[in-house]
N, CA, C and O of each residue as an XYZ file, in Angstrom:
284
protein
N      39.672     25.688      1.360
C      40.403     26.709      0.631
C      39.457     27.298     -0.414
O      38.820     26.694     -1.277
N      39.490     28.295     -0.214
C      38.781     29.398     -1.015
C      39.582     29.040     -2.828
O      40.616     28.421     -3.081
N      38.336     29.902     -4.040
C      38.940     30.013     -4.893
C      40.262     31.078     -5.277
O      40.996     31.189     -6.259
N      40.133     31.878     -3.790
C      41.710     32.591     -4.304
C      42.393     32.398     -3.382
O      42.812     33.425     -2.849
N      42.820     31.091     -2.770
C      43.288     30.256     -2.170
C      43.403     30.939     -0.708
O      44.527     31.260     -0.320
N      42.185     31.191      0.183
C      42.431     31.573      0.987
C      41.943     30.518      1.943
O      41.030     29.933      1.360
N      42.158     29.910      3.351
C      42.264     28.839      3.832
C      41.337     29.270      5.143
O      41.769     29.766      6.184
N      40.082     28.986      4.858
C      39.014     29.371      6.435
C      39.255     28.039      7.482
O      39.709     26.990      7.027
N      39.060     28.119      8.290
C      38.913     26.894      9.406
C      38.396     27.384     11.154
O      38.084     28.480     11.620
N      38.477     26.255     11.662
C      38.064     26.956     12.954
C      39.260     26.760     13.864
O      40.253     26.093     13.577
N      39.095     27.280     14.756
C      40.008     27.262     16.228
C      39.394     26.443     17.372
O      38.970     26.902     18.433
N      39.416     24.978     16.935
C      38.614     24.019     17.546
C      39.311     24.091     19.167
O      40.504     23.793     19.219
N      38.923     24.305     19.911
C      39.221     24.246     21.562
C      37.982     23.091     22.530
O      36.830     23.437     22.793
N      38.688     21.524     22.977
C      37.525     20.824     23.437
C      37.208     21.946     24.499
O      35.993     22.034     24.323
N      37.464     22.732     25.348
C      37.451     23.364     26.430
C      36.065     24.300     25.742
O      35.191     24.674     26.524
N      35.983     24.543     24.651
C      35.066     25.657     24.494
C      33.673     24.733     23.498
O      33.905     23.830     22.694
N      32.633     25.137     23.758
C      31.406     24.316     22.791
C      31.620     25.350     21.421
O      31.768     26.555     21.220
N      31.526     23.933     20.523
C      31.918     24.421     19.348
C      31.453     25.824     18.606
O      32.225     26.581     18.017
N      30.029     26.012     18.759
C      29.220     27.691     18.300
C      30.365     28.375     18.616
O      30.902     28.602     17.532
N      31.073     28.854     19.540
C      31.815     29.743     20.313
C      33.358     29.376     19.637
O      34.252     30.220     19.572
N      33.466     28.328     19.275
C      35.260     28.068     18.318
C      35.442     29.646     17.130
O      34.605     29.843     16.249
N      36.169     30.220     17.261
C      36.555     31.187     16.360
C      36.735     30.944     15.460
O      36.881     29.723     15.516
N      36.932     31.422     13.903
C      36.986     30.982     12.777
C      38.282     31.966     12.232
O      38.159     33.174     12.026
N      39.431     31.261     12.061
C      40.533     32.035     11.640
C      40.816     31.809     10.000
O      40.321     30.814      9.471
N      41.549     32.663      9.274
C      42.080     32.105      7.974
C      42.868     32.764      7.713
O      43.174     33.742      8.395
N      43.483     32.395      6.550
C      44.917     32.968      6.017
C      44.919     32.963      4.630
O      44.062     32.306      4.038
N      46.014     33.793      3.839
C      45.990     34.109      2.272
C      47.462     32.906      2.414
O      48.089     32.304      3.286
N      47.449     33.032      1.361
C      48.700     32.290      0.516
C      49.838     32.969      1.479
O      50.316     32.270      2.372
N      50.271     34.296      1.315
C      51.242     35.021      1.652
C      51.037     35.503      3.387
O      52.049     35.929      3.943
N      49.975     35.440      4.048
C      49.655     36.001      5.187
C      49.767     34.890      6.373
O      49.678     33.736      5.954
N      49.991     35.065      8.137
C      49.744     34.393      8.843
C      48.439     33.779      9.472
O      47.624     34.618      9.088
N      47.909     33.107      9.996
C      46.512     33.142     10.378
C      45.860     34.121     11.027
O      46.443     34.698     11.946
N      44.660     34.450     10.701
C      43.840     35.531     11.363
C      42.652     35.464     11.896
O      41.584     35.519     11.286
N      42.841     35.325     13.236
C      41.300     35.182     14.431
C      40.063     36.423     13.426
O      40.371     37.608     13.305
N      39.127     36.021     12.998
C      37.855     36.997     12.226
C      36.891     36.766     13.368
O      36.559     35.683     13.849
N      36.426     38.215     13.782
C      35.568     38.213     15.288
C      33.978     38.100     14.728
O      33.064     38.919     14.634
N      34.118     36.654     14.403
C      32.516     36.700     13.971
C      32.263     35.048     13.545
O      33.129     34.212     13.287
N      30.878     34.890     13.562
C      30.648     33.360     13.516
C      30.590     32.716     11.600
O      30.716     33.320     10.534
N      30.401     31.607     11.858
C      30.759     30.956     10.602
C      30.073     31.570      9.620
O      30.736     31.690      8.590
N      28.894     32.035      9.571
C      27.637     31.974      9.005
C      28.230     33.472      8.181
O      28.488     33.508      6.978
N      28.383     34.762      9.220
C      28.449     35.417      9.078
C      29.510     35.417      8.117
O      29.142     35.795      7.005
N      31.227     34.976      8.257
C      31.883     35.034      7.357
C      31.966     34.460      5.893
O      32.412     34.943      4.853
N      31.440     33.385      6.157
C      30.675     33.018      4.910
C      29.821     33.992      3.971
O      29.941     33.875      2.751
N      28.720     35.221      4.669
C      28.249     36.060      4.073
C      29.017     36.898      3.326
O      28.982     37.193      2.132
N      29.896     37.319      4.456
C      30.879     38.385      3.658
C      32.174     38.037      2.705
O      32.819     38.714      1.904
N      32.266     36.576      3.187
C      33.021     36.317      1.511
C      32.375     35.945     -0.134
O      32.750     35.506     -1.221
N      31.156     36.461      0.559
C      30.554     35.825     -0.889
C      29.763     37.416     -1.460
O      29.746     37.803     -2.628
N      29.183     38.105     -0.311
C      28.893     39.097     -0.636
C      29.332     40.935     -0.458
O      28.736     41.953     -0.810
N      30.986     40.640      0.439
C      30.861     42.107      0.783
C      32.676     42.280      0.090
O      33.692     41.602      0.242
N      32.406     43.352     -0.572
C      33.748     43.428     -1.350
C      34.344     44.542     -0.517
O      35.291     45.008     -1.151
N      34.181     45.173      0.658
C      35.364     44.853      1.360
C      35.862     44.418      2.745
O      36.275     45.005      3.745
N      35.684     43.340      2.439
C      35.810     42.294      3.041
C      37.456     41.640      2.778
O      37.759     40.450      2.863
N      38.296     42.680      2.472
C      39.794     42.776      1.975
C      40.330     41.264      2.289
O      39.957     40.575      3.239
N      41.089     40.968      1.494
C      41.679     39.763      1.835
C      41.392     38.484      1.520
O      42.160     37.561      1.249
N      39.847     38.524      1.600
C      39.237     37.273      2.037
C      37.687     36.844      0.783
O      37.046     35.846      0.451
N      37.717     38.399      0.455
C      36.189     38.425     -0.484
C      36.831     37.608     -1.963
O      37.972     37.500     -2.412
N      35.412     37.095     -2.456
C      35.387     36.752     -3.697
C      33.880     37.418     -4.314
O      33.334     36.829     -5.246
N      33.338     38.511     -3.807
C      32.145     38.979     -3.902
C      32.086     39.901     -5.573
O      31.197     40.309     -6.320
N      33.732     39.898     -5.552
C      33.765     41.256     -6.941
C      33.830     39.843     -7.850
O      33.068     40.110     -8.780
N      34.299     38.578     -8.059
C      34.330     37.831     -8.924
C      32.893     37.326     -9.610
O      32.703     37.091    -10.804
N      31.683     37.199     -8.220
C      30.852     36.694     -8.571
C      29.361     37.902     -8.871
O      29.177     39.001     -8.346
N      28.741     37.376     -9.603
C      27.505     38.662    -10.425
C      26.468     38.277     -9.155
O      26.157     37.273     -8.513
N      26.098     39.857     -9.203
C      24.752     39.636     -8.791
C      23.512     38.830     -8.591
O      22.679     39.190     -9.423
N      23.013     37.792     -7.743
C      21.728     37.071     -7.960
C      20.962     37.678     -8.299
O      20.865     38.899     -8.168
N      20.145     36.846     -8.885
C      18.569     37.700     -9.324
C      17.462     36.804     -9.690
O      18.091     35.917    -10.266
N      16.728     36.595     -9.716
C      15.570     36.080     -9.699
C      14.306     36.286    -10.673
O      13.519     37.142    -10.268
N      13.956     35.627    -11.936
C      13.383     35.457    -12.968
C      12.037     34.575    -12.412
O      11.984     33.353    -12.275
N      11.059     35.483    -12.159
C       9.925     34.326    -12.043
C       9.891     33.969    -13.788
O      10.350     34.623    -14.724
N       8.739     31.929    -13.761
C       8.113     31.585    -14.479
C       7.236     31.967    -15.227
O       6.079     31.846    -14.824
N       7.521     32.663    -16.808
C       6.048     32.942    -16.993
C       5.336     31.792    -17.418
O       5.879     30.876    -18.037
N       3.982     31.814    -17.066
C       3.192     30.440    -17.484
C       2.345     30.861    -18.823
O       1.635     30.031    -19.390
């Protein structure tokens, strides 16, 4: 469960090798929803694509950025 309680999981089928299991989720208020794309990917877009409706937490979190060491 997500921090705005949204609930990812897979659509485990022994019949199918796992890479290929779909990854469905649901809001608090919504039914489950087959997302046509692999884990990795949805993972990207809940962290980075705001609209990604439903499911993003991308507007909560700031920009990375990267400070080299000065020596």
């Amino acid at each position: 469960m997500s921090v705005t309680a949204v609930e990812f999981s897979w659509a485990a089928d022994a019949e199918v090798p796992p890479e290929d299991w779909p990854v469905v989720a649901r809001t608090e208020v919504s039914p489950w929803q087959r997302l046509p794309m692999s884990a990795s990917e949805c993972l990207l877009r809940v962290l980075t694509d705001v609209t990604f409706e439903e499911f993003t937490i991308a507007d909560l979190v700031g920009r990375p950025y990267f400070t080299p060491h000065a020596a």
